[in-house]
NUVO-210876 format. One record per residue: z, x, y of N, C-alpha, C in turn; residue in three letters; residue number from 1. Coordinates in steps of 0.05 Angstrom, whole numbers, plus 5000, padded with zeros to 4 digits. Last residue first. Layout:
REC  n.zz  n.xx  n.yy  ca.zz  ca.xx  ca.yy  c.zz  c.xx  c.yy    r    k
REC     Z     X     Y      Z      X      Y     Z     X     Y  ALA  NUM
...
END
This chain:
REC  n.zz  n.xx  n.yy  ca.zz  ca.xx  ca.yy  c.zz  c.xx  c.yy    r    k
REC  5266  5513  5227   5278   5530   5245  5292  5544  5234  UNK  102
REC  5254  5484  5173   5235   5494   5193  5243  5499  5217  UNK  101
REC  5286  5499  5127   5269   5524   5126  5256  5518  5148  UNK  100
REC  5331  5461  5103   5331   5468   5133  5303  5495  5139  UNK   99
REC  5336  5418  5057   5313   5440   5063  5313  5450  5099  UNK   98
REC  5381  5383  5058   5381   5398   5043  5347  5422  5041  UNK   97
REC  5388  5331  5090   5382   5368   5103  5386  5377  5081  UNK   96
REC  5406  5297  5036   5402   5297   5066  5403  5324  5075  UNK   95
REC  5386  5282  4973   5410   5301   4993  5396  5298  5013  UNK   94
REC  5354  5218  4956   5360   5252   4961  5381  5259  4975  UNK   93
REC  5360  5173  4963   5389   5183   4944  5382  5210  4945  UNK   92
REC  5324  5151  4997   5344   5154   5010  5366  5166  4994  UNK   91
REC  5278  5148  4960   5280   5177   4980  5306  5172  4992  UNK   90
REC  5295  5106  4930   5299   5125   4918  5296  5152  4935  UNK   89
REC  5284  5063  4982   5320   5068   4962  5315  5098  4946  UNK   88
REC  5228  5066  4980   5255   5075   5000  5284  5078  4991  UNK   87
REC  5208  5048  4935   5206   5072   4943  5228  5082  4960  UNK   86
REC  5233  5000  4937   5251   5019   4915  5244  5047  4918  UNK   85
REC  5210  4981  4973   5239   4977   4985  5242  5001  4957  UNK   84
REC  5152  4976  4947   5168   4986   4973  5191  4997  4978  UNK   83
REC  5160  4941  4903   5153   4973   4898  5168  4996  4925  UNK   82
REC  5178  4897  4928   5204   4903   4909  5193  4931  4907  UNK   81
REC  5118  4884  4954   5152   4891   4968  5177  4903  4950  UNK   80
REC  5090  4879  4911   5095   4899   4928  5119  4911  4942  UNK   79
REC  5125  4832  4882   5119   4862   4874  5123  4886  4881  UNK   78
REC  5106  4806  4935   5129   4808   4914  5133  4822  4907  UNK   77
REC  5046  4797  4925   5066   4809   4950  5093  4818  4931  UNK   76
REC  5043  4779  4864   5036   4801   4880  5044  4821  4902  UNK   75
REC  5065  4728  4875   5080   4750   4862  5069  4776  4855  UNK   74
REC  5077  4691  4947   5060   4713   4918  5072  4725  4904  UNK   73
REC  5108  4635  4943   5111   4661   4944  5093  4672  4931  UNK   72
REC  5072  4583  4975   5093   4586   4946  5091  4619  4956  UNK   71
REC  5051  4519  5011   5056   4553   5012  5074  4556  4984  UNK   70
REC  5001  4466  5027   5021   4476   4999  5029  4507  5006  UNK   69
REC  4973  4430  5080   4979   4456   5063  5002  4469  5047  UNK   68
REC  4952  4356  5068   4974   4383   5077  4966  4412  5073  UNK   67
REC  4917  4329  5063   4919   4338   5086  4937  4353  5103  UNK   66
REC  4899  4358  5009   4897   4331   5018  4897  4336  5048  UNK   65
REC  4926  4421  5001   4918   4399   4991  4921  4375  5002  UNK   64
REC  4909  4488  5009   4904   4466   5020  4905  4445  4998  UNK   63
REC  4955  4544  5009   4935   4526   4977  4934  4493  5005  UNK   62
REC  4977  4607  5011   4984   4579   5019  4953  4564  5008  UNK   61
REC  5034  4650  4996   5000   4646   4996  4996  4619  4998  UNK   60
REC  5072  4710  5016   5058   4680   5025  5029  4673  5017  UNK   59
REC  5067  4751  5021   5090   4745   5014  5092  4722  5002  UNK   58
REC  5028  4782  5053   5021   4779   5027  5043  4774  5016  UNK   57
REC  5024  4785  5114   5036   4790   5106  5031  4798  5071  UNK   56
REC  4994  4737  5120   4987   4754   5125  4992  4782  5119  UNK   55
REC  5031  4696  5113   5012   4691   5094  4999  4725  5093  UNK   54
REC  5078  4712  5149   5076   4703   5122  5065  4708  5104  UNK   53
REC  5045  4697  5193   5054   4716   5194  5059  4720  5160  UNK   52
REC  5025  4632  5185   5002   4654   5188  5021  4683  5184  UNK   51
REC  5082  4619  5183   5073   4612   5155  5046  4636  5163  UNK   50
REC  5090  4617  5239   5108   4645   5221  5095  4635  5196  UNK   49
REC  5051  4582  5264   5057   4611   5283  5074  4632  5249  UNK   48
REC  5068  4535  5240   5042   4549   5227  5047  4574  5239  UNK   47
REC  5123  4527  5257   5110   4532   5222  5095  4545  5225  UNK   46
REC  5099  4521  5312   5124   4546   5303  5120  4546  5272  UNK   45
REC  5076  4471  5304   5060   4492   5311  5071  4523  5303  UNK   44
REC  5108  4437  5290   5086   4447   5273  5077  4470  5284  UNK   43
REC  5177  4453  5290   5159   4443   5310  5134  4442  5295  UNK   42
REC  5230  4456  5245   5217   4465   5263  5186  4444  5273  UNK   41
REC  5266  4447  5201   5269   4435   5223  5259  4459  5252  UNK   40
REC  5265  4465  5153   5270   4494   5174  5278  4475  5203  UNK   39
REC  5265  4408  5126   5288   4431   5114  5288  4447  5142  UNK   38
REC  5222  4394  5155   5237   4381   5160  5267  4390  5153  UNK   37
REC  5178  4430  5139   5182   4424   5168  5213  4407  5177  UNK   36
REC  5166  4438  5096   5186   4452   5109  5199  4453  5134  UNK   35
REC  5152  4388  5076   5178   4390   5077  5189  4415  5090  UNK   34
REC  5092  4400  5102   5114   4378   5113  5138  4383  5105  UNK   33
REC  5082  4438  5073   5088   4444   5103  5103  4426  5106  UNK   32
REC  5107  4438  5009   5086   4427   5025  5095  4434  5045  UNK   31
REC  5118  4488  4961   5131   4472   4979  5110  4468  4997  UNK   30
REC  5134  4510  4901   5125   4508   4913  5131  4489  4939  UNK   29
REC  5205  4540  4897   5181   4541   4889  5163  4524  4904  UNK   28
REC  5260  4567  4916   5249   4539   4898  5229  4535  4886  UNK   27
REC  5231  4598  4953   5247   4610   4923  5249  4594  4908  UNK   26
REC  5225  4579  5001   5204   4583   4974  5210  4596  4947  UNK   25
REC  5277  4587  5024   5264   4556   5017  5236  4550  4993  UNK   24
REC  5272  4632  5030   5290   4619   5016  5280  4600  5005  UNK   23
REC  5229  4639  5061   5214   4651   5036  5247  4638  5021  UNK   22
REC  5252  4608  5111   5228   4595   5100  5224  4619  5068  UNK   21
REC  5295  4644  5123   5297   4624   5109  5281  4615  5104  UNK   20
REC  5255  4683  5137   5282   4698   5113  5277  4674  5108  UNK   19
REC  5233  4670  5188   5216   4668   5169  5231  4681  5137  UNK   18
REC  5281  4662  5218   5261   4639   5207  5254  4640  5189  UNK   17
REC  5292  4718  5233   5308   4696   5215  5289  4672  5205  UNK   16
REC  5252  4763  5225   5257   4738   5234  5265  4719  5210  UNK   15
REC  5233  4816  5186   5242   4815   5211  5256  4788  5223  UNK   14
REC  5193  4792  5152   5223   4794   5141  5239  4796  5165  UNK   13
REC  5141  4811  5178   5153   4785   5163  5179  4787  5161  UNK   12
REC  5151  4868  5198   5149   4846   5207  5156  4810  5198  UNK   11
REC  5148  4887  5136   5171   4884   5144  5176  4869  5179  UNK   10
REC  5091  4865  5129   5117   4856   5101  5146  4859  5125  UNK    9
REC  5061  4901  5168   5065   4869   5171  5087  4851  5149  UNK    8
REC  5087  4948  5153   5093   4949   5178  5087  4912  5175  UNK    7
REC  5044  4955  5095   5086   4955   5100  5090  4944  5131  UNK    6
REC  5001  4943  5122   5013   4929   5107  5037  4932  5103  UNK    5
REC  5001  4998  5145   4997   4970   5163  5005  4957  5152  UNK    4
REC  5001  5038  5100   5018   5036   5128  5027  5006  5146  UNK    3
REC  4990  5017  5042   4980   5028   5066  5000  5020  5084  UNK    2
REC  5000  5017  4977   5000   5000   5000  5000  5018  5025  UNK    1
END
């Protein structure tokens, strides 16, 4: 995963909103309408963090009828769990333990 893509995953995650909207997808799948009424938000603020979301690869969203359906990728997913474990495992190195560039 490339630079930009970590930087838009942890954008996503960044806002409380958008933590509880991937809660709310932990259930599983979910129409806009109900999330509208669980996050008790505006439509337009849905769609503003569901596009961040989607963009993201956290989020994949499925048109039906005249709603749109969002569920979690388990792709993104993945990713992100590969991510974060990259980072957990460079953070159990020793710290300054190579001082050689001064």
């Amino acid at each position: 995963m490339d630079a930009r893509q970590v930087s838009l995953m942890f954008k996503a995650l960044s806002d409380e909103a958008r933590v509880n909207i991937i809660y709310q997808l932990m259930e599983g799948e979910q129409c806009a309408c109900n999330l509208l009424k669980k996050q008790k938000l505006t439509q337009p603020t849905l769609a503003y963090h569901m596009q961040i979301l989607c963009k993201s690869g956290l989020v994949e969203s499925q048109r039906i009828g005249r709603w749109t359906h969002y569920a979690l990728s388990q792709k993104g997913m993945a990713e992100a769990q590969k991510i974060t474990q990259t980072i957990l495992h460079a953070a159990e190195k020793e710290p300054f333990c190579n001082a050689s560039c001064c």
